[in-house]
C-alpha angles and dihedrals in degrees: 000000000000109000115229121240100227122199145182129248098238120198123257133195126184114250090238083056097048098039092049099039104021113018085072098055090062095252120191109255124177117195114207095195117127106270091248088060091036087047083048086058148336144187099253114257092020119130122221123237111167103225087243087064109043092098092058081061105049094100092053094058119105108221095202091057125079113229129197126219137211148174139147105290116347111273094088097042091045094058093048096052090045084055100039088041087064093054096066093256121134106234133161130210112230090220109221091019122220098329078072093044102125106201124054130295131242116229 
């Protein structure tokens, strides 16, 4: 008997919609890029950890707190919030990753 993979259906929200009714609130996001291509270029304020390393954070994460993903495109951030999303956090996709962020970049 073959066991079934089961996932959450994380949020997501499009970057022009992030960047224009949450980024200026000061949201939590958490870029899971590798540090050389966070160090290339960041959304201001946003905190790298690599997706190899999300697990070693979960204690750290606040579950009364939404946080935003990104990556650069959407596959690794996908499969973080689907993750994080079955484990009861509140976590949002950031849809066309970094390449749709609007504003500039911080390098």
């Amino acid at each position: 008997m073959r066991k079934k993979m089961v996932f959450s259906m994380s949020k997501q929200m499009s970057m022009s919609d992030f960047y224009e009714n949450i980024f200026p609130s000061n949201p939590p996001i958490v870029d899971v890029r590798e540090a050389p291509e966070f160090n290339s270029g960041h959304i201001p304020g946003s905190i790298n950890i690599p997706i190899r390393d999300i697990v070693t954070y979960l204690g750290r994460i606040d579950s009364e707190q939404t946080y935003y993903f990104v990556a650069h495109t959407d596959h690794r951030s996908q499969v973080v919030t689907a993750f994080l999303a079955s484990q009861e956090f509140d976590v949002v996709e950031l849809v066309g990753g970094i390449k749709a962020w609007p504003g500039q970049l911080e390098q």
